[in-house]
N, C-alpha and C positions, 0 to 999 in steps of 0.2 A: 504493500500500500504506500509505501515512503516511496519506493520508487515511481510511484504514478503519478506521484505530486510532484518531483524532480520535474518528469516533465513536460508539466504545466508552467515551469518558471525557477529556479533555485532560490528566489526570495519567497516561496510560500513553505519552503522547509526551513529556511532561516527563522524566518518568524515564530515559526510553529515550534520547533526545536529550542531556540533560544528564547522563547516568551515562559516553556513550561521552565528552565533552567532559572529564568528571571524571577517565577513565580516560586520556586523553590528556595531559594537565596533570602528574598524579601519578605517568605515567609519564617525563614530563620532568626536574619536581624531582626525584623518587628515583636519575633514571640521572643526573644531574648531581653529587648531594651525595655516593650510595653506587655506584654504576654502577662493578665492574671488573671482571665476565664477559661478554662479547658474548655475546646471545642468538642472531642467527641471520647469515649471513653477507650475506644479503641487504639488511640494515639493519644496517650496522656499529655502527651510534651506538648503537642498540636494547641492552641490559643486562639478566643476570638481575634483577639485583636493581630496576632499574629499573620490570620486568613483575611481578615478585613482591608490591613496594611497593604500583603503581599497584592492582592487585588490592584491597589491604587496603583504603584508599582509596576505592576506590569501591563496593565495600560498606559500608564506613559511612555515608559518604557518602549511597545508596541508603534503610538505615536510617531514618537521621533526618529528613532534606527528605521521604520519605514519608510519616512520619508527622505533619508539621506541615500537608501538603499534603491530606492525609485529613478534615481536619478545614473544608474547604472546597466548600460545596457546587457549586458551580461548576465544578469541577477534577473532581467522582467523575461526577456527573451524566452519563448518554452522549445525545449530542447527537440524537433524533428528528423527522422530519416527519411530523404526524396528520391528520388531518382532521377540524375541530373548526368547528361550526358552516358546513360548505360550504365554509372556506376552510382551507388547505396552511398549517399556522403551526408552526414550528422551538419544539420542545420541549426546556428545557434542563433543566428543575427537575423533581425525581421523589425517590420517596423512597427512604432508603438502603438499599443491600440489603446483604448479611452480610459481603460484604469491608472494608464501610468501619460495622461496628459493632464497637467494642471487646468484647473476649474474653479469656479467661484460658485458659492453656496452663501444662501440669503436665508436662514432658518427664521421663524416666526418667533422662536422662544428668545432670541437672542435681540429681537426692536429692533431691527433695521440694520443690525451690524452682519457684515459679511466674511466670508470666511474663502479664503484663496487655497486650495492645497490639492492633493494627487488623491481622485475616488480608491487608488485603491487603501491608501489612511483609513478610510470610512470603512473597510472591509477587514483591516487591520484591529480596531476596535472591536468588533464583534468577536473575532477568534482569540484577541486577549482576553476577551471579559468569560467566553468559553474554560480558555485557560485559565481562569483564576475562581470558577464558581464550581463547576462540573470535574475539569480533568484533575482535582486534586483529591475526589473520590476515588481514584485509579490508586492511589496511594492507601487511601482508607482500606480498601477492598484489600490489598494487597497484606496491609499492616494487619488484619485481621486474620487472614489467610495464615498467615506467617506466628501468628500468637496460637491459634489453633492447635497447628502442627508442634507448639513451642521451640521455634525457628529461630533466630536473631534475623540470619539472611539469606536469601534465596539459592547464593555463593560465593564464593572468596576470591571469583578473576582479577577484581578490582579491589587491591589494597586498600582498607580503611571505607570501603563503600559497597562491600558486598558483590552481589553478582550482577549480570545483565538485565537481567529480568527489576534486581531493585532498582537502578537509574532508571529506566523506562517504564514504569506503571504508569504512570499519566500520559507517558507520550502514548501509549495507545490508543487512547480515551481523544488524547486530542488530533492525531494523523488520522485516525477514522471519524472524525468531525469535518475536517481541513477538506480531507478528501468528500464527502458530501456535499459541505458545502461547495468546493468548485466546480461540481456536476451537477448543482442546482441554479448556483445565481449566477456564475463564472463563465463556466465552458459554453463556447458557440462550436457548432457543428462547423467541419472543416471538409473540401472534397474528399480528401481522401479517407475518412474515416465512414463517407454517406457511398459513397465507392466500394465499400468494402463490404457495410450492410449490406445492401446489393445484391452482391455478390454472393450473402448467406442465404440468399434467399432461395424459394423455391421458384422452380422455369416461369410454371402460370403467373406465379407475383408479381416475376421480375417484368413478363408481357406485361401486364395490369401497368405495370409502374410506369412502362413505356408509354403506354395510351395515353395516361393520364397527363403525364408530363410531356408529350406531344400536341395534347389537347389545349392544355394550360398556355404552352408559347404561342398557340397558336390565338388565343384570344388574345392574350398579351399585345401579339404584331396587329392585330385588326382593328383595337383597341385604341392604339399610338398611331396607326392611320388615321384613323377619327380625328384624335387630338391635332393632328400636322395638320387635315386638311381644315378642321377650323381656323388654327391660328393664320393659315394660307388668307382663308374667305376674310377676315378679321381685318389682315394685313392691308388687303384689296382694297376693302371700305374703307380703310384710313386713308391708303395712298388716292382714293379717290374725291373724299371730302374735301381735302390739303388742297389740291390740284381745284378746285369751282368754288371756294369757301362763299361767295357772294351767290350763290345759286340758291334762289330758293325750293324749299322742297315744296312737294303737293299738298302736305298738311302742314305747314305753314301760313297761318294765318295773315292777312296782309294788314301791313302795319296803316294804314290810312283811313282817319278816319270821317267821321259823317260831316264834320264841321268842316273839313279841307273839301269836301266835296260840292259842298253848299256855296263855301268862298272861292272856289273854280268857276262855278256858275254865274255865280253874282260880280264876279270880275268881265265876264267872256257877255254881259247883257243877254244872259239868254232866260233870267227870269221872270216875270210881268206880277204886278200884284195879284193877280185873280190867283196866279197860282198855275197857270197853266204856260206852256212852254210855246211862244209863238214861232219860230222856227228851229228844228230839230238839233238840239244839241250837238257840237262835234264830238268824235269821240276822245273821252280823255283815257291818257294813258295812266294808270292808278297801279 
């Protein structure tokens, strides 16, 4: 599982890795300096305040080494095999997509103050606050396991810290979180991985699939014909307005009114008092 996270990125093992190490640490110092409520009976030594601390700790923590990490191509980059000229060559360089391009955020809670920094910070906070609520039950579970059996340590590879299994109880709890989480809110579908589905498919599906997605482009192209030839007709009528602006239309009303038609007549002597027109108006041009 650690290795599937590799590669999606080596900053989402970093993080993960050294967030649960941070949470450890921070849980140390806090329940040494502040430490006088026992958190759980299973780990005596364990401290509220110890767990509370380590918490704050390692979402900053989280924070900041994210963000200086973000800015390394190397570390966002996720690790690919392509097929490039006939031969299998590990792809590490690629360009950045939207978790590792700075953004401004305008939250509500904050009145109007905004916040400049890399979405994936914001995704960074979630898997600290994981690491510092949930993945230190991996440790509980363990430390229980181990009092059971009346064990001290799981083993003695590591001088003064037991065996593999005691450094990593949390990290299990937290690389199968990492990893869920980047196949839920993270991972976008890539060709060659929708290629390969494919490919598992059965014959008739794989037909099905064809149809469907021959069908689809083909709405798609019929579609954007539509749109081109309106913007064309669109076009027309501008360039054709532009070109006679002094033209009037048919439903345009004409701007003349009764009173200029009245003062045409009575200038030109073609009114009489009775009211009646003694010889035939010429025609006026209105």
């Amino acid at each position: 599982m650690m290795v599937k996270i590799i590669f999606e990125g080596l900053i989402w093992v970093v993080i993960s890795v050294t967030g649960v190490a941070c949470n450890d640490i921070g849980a140390f110092l806090c329940g040494k300096i502040f430490g006088r409520r026992p958190l759980i009976q299973v780990s005596p030594k364990k401290t509220w305040e110890g767990f509370i601390g380590a918490g704050i700790i390692t979402i900053i923590y989280g924070i900041v080494v994210s963000t200086i990490l973000c800015k390394y191509e190397y570390l966002i980059c996720p690790l690919e095999y392509r097929n490039i000229s006939g031969q299998i060559t590990l792809v590490s360089e690629c360009e950045r997509s939207s978790l590792f391009k700075i953004k401004t955020y305008s939250p509500q809670f904050l009145f109007g103050t905004s916040i400049t920094t890399f979405p994936f910070v914001l995704h960074t906070f979630w898997i600290c606050l994981f690491g510092s609520i949930i993945a230190p039950f991996g440790g509980f579970f363990a430390s229980g396991f181990k009092r059971a059996f009346k064990v001290k340590d799981f083993g003695t590879v590591i001088p003064g810290h037991g065996g593999i299994l005691d450094r990593f109880d949390c990290q299990i709890f937290m690389t199968t979180f990492v990893n869920v989480y980047i196949g839920t809110f993270i991972k976008e579908p890539s060709v060659e991985k929708i290629f390969s589905r494919i490919l598992a498919m059965k014959n008739e599906h794989q037909i099905e699939f064809f149809h469907l997605l021959g069908n689809y482009l083909q709405d798609l192209d019929s579609s954007s014909e539509n749109v081109s030839e309106n913007e064309l007709e669109n076009e027309q009528a501008e360039a054709t307005s532009e070109t006679s602006p002094n033209r009037e239309s048919p439903n345009q009303k004409s701007s003349v009114s009764s009173e200029d038609v009245e003062e045409a007549f009575i200038s030109r002597g073609k009114v009489i008092s009775s009211g009646r027109i003694t010889k035939p108006p010429q025609r006026l041009d209105l």
